[in-house]
N, C-alpha and C positions, 0 to 999 in steps of 0.2 A: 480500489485500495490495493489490491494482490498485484495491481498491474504495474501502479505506483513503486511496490516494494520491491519489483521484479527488476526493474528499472534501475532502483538505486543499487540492487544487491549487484547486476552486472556493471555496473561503473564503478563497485568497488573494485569487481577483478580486474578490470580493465587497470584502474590505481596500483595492484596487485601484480602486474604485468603475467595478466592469467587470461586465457580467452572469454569469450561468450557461452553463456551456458545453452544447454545444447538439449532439446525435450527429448522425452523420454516417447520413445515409439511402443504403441502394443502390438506393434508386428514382432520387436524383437523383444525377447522377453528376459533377456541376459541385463542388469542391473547393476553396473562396473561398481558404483560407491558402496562401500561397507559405511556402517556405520554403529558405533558404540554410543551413546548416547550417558552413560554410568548417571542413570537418575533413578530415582527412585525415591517413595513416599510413604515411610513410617507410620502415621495414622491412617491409611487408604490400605496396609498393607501390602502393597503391587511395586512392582519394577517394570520400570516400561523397556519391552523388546529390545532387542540387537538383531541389527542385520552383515550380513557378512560379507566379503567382496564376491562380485560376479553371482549374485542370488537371483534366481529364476523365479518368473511370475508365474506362479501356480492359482489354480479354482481354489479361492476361500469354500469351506465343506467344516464348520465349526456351528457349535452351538446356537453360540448366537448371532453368527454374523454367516452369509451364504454368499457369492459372486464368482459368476463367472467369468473370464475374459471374454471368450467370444461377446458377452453380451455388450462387454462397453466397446469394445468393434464393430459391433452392431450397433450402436445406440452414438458411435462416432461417424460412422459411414451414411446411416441417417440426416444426421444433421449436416453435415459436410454438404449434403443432396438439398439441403433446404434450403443451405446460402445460397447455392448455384441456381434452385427453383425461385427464389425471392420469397417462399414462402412456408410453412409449414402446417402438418395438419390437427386439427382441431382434434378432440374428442368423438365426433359425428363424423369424419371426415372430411370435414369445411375445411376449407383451404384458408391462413391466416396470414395476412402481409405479414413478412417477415420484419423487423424492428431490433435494434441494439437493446431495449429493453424485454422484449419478448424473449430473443437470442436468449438472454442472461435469464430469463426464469426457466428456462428450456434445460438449461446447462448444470445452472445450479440446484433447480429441481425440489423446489418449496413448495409450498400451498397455491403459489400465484402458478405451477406449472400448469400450463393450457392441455396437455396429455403427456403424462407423464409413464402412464403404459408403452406407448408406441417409443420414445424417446428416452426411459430409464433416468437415470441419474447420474452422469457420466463423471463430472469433479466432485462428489461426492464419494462414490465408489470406488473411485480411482485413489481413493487417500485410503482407504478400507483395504484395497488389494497392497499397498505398500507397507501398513501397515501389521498385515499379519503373514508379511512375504517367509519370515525365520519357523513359522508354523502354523502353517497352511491348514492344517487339518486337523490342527488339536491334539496332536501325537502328545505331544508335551506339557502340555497345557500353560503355554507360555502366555503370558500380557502381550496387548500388541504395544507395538513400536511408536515414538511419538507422533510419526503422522496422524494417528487415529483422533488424534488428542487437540484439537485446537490451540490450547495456550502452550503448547509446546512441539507444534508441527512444524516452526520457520526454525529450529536447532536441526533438523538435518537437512543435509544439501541436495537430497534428493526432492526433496519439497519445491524446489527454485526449478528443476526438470519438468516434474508434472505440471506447475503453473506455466511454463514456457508453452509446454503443449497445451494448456488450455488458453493461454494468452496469443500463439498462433491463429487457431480459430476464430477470435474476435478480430483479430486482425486480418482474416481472409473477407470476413464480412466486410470491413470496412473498406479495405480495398475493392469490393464489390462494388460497389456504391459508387465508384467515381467520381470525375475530380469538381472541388467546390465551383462551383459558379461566382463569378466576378460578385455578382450582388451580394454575396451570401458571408463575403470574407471583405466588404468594405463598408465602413460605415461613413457615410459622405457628410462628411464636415470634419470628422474628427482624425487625426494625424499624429501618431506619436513618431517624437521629430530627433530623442537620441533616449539612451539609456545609460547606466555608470553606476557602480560602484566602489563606495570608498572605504577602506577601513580604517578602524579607531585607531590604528596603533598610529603614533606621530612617525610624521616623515613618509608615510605610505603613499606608493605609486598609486595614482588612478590606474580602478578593475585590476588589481592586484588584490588579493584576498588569502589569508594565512590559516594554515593548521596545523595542531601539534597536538604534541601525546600530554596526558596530563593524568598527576597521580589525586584518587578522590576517594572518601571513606563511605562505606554504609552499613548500617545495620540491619544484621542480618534475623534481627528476633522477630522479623516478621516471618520468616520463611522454617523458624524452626517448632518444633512439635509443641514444645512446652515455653509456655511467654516467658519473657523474661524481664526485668523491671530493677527497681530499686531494693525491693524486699528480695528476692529469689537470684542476686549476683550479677544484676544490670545489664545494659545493653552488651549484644556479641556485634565488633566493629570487624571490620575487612578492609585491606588496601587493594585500589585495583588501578589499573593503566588502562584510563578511554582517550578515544577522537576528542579532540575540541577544537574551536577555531576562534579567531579574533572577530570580535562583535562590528557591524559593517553595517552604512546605509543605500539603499538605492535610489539615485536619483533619476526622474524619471518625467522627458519635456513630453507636455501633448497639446497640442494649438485643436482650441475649439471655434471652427469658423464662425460660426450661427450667432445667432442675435441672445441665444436665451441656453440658462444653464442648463446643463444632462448631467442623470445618473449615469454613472459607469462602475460595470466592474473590471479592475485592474488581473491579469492573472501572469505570474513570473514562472519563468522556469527555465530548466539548466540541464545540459547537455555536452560529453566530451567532444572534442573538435576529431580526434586522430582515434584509431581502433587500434585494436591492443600488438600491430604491424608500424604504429605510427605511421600507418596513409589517410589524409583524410577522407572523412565520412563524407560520404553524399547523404543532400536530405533524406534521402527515403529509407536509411540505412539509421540515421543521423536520429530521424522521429522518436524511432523505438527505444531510445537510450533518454529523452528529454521527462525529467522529471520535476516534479512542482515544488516551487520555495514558498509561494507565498500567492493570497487569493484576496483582494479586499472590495469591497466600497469605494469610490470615490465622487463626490458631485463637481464635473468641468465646468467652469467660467467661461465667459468668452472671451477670447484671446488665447493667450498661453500660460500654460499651467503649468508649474515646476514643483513638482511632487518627490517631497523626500520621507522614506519608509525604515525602519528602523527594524534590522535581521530578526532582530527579538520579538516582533510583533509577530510573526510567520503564522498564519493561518494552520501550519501542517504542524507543529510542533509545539513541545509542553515543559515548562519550565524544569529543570535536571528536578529539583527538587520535589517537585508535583511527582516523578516515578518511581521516587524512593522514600530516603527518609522523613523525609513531615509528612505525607500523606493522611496519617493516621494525626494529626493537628487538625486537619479540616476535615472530616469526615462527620457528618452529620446526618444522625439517622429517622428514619422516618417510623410510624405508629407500627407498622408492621415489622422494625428493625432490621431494616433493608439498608445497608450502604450505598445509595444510590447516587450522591454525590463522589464516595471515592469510584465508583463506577464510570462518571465522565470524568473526574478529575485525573484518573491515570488513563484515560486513552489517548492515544497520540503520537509523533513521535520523537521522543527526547530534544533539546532543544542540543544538545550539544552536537548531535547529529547532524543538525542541517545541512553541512557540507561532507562531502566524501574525503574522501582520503585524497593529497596528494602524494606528491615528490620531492624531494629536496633541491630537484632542479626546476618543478615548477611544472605544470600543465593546464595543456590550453582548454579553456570552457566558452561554449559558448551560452548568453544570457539570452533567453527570447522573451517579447513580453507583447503579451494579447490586449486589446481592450475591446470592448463590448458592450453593447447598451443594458445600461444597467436596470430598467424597465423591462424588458425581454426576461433577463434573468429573474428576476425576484420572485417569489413564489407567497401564498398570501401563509401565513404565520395562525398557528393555530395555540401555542398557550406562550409563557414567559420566555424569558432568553436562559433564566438564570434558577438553579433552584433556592428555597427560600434560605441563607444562611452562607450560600456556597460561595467559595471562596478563592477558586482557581480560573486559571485562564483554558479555555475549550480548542481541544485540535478540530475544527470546522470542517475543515477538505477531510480528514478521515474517518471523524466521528461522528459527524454532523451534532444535531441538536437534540438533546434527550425531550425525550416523548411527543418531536417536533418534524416535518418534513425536511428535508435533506435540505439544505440553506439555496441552491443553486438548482435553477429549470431544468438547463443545459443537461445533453445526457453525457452519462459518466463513464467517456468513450477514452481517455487519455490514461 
């Protein structure tokens, strides 16, 4: 998902005519982006941190929080040594094939970590050092900075730096690995033969696709201290200016040679043609920029299959209303008065969002679309789809399935 977000946030600069964000090294420890964050939470009593321009990564030496640099240099230099060895070491010193899933408990450093002594917690600590960069040592006794903070660590732009450097590393690995093998990337019989999208507006050119600014209201009495309602001076509304784009289908031919139907799953995704020089990408440049629209199901016939998909169905995204104002319409709580359907109902990502930003002149994207046996993928299902009463549509690719295995085999390499 970080890698997903990383992805889109750089094809927004790109839109932005801004370059490539660019990881943050712990060699050098100069920290060009300031950043003000003016947040702060009245019942929590705390102000979350500022950092300044040009702020030095200092040893965290506070109360409650301890980190070295040296040590995520060391706990980076490690790992780095394991991709290159194919493997890494156990607990006992047993040597473990290394793995894209292993890699990732290595890194992110949970309960599943294999040895988390020798190899530290490196994307975890590294949000920990950025976030008490303004006071290191408790001089002041300042709050830390949003990074520390999950529901508010993608507000600063440093956040996109450190992911880059930890989204490199996955990607050193994978380029380790070498290149697929013919069998591995064909599935014999099955062919998809074009791809197309059209949008609703009339008169629209085929794969031509529209966005625009658009003004929308919400309220905000969810976010403030003291509810507000009908009796206490009713709802606090807000005007604001988001992305949106004209609602689109994809059509999508796939000729199934064989005598008898297949599961398939369908997977889309979308990538700028040109880098922020306007020369085009090459694939291998091109990869790291492709981000997902949409994930489904499909069962092929034989013959040829003309599949048409509807933008609003998108796997990765959640209807605008689901993240704001109704929310609290369906939220339906459990014996223990636990929100746990507003819980899956606002994860996601906005439906308005699907597409990035363009131009007024128009920029070029390229649409890639995967298909795969959709047997291979499915995983066996362990309770309901849905909770009892709920009421919203589920972001899948991000969120997968509440209190259910991640919907998809395949590892979560893209």
């Amino acid at each position: 998902m970080h890698s997903q977000m990383l992805r889109r946030y750089n094809v927004e600069r790109l839109g932005n005519d801004l370059s490539l964000t660019q990881p943050i090294s712990l060699d050098d420890e100069n920290i060009v982006e300031g950043y003000f964050p003016k947040l702060y939470s009245t019942n929590a009593g705390r102000v979350w941190g500022t950092r300044q321009t040009n702020s030095v990564l200092q040893n965290i030496d506070r109360s409650d929080e301890k980190v070295l640099i040296q040590d995520l240099r060391t706990w980076r230099d490690r790992i780095l040594e394991a991709i290159d060895l194919k493997y890494i070491l156990g607990p006992n010193r047993e040597m473990l094939p290394l793995t894209i899933d292993l890699l990732g408990d290595v890194i992110e450093s949970s309960t599943l970590a294999p040895n988390e002594k020798f190899y530290g917690s490196l994307h975890n600590l590294g949000h920990v050092l950025l976030a008490f960069i303004h006071d290191p040592l408790e001089l002041h006794r300042e709050e830390m900075g949003v990074m520390g903070d999950t529901p508010t660590a993608m507000r600063d732009p440093v956040f996109y730096r450190w992911h880059t450097f930890i989204d490199d590393i996955f990607d050193k690995f994978k380029v380790s690995l070498g290149p697929y093998k013919w069998e591995e990337l064909i599935w014999k019989g099955i062919q998809v033969s074009s791809i197309s999208v059209k949008s609703s507006l009339p008169d629209s050119q085929p794969n031509t696709l529209h966005t625009n600014w658009m003004e929308s209201d919400i309220d905000l009495g969810r976010g403030l201290d003291i509810r507000r309602g009908p009796d206490n001076g009713g709802p606090v509304w807000a005007s604001f200016v988001n992305l949106n784009h004209v609602s689109f289908i994809y059509n999508i031919s796939i000729t199934n040679s064989g005598q008898i139907p297949f599961p398939a799953t369908i997977r889309i995704f979308m990538a700028p043609r040109h880098s922020e020089r306007n020369r085009r990408l090459n694939l291998s440049n091109q990869r790291k920029l492709f981000f997902e629209l949409d994930k489904f199901p499909h069962t092929l016939k034989p013959g040829k299959n003309e599949i048409t998909r509807q933008s609003k169905d998108s796997s990765v995204t959640i209807p605008f209303e689901q993240s704001f104002q109704q929310l609290e319409k369906i939220v339906k709580f459990t014996d223990d008065n636990i929100p746990l359907a507003e819980a899956v109902c606002s994860c996601g990502w906005p439906s308005h969002l699907l597409l990035p930003r363009a131009k007024p002149e128009g920029v070029a994207y390229d649409i890639y679309v995967i298909v795969s046996n959709g047997a291979e993928d499915q995983i066996k299902r362990k309770g309901k789809t849905e909770l009892p009463g709920q009421n919203c549509k589920e972001s899948l690719s991000f969120c997968g399935i509440l209190d259910d295995l991640y919907p998809d085999k395949r590892a979560m390499v893209t």
